[in-house]
N, C-alpha and C positions, 0 to 999 in steps of 0.2 A: 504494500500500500504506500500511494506515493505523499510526499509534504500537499497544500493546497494550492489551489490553484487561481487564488485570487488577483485580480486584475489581469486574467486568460479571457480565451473566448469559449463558451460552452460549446464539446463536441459537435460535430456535425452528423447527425443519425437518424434514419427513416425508421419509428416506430412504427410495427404492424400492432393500429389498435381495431377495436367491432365498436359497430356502430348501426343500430336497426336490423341487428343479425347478419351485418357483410361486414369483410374487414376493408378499414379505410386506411391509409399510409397518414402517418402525420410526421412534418418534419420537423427539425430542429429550433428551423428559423420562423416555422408558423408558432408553434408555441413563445420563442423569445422576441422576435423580431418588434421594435419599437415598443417592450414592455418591460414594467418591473413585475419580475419575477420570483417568486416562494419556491424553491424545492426540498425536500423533504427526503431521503432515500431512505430504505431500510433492507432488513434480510429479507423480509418473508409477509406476505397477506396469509392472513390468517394465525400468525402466529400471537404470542401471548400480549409481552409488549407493544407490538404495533398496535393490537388490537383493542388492547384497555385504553391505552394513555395516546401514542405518538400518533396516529390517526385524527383520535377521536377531538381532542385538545385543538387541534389545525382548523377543522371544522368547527369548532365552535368560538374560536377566535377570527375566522372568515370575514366575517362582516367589520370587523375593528381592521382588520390587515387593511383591509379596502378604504376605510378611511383614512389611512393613514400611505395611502397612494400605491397600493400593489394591486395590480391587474388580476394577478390569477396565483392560486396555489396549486403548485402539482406533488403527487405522491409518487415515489420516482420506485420500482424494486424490480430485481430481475424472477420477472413472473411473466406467464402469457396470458395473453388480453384474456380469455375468458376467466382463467380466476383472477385479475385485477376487476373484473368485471361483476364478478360475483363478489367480490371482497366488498367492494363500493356500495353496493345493493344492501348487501346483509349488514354493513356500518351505518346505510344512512348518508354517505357520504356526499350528499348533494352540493356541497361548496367545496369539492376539489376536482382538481382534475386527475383523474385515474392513468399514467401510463406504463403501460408493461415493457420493462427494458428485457427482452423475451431473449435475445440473444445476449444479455449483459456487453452491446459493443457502446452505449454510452457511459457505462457506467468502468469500464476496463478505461475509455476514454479518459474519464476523470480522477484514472489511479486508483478507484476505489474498490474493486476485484478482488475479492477475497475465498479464499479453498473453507469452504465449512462440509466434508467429506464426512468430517468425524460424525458430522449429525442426519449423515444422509440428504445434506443437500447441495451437494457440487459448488460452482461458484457461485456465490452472491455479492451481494451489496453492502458494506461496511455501512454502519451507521451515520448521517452526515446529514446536516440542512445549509444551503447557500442561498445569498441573495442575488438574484440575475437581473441585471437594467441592460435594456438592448442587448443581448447576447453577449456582455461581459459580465464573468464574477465577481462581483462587487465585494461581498462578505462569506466565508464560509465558517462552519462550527461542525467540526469535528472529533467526533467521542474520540477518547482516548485507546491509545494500544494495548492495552488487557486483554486477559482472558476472559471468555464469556461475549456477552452481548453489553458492553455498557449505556449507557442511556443517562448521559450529566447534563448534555449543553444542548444537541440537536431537536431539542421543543420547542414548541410552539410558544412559551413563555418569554423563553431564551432569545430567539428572533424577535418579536414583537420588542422586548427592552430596547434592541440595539435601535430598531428602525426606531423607534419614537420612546423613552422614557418614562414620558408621562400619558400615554395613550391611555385612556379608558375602556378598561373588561367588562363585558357584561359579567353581571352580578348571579351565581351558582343560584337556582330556584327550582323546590321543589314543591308537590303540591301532592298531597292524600286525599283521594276521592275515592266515589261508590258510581257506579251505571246510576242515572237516572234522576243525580242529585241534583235538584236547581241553584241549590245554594253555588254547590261545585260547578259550575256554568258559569257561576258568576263570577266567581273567584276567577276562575281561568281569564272570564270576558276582560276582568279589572288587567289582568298579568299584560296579556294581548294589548289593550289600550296604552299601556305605556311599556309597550317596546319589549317586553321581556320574555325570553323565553323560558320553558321550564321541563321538567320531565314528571311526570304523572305517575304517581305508585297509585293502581287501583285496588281496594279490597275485594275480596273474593278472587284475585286474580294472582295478585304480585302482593299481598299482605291482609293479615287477618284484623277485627276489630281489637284481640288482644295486644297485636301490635302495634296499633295506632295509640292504644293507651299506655303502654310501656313507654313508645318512644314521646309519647306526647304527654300525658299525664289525663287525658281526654277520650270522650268514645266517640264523638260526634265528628263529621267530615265537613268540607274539608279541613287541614288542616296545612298553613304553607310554611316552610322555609326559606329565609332567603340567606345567602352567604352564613348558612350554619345558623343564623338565629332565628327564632318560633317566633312567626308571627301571629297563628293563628285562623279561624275563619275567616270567611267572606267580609263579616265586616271589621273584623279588627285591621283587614287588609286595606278594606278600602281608608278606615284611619289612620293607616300609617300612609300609606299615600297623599291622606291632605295634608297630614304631618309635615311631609315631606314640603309639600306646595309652599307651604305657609314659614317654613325657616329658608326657602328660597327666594321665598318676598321678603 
């Protein structure tokens, strides 16, 4: 694995990706050409880390990257298009761009080629995230040479600090609901109105009433989180919201 490659020109390589069930050629310079660019590489779709954290973090920082001037995030692995495809699918991935370096000649390109034999999977992609503006490498963050898979610098965290500092995160939001709750409708409607996204434990499904009262001290739904702190139903939500309004003014 070679030093980085910063202030180069990102390889020149025709991915075979699918698209509407045919494969389409995409090249190098359609993806970089006159943009700032997010890459992300990893070993494997589907595997443990990519799949909890280095993935899923990229997409949910998507909409921040874009305001702070990056055209597109790609997830870069030596995989072929149909399980980056399926990888995409089964994560959700709708704010990145999926491409499969199926031959690893981009990614051999940028030195990062590595023998993971041991683990039954031939060459792959060292772990690595770089910034691209116009098909130069602007910034790169490169895990370190250990053993294992490390995972220090190349997140979605990591990147976003450099690009801007002081950028604004959306804020972590969860929400306890039941099928059919109006309250929980509304709660949600409040989330949706100002901008937030959230992720939904339903009971009966993904948690029991026992465990809404454990984790909440409550039986009644919904019940929301935001950034780790209880805020409660529907309308405690919506008073924290005017809360919010009113030490704005």
């Amino acid at each position: 694995m070679s030093a980085n490659h910063e202030g180069q020109r990102v390889p020149t390589v025709i991915f075979k990706t699918r698209r509407n069930g045919e494969f389409v050629d995409v090249s190098s310079d359609q993806l970089f050409h006159g943009k700032t660019v997010v890459v992300f590489s990893l070993p494997g779709a589907f595997t443990p880390t990519c799949s909890s954290t280095h993935l899923p973090r990229y997409n949910e920082l998507a909409a921040t990257f874009q305001e702070n001037g990056v055209d597109d995030i790609i997830c870069m692995s030596v995989n072929d298009a149909f399980v980056m495809d399926a990888w995409g699918a089964d994560q959700e991935a709708e704010n990145i761009t999926m491409i499969p370096d199926g031959n690893g000649e981009f990614t051999a390109g940028m030195g990062m080629l590595v023998d993971k034999s041991d683990l039954g999977f031939g060459k792959r992609s060292w772990r690595y995230s770089m910034l691209v503006k116009d098909g130069i490498i602007k910034k790169m963050f490169v895990e370190p040479q250990v053993p294992g898979d490390p995972f220090e610098v190349s997140d979605a965290d990591t990147m976003l600090n450099y690009i801007n500092p002081q950028a604004l995160k959306p804020a972590a939001v969860s929400i306890i609901t039941k099928p059919g709750c109006p309250y929980c409708a509304a709660a949600k409607k409040l989330l949706q109105e100002h901008g937030m996204s959230y992720d939904e434990i339903v009971t009966g499904h993904d948690a029991t009433l026992r465990s809404v009262r454990a984790i909440t001290g409550r039986e009644t739904v919904p019940q929301v989180f935001i950034d780790g702190v209880h805020i409660g139903g529907s309308d405690e939500l919506r008073a924290h919201f005017e809360k919010q309004a009113r030490n704005v003014a």
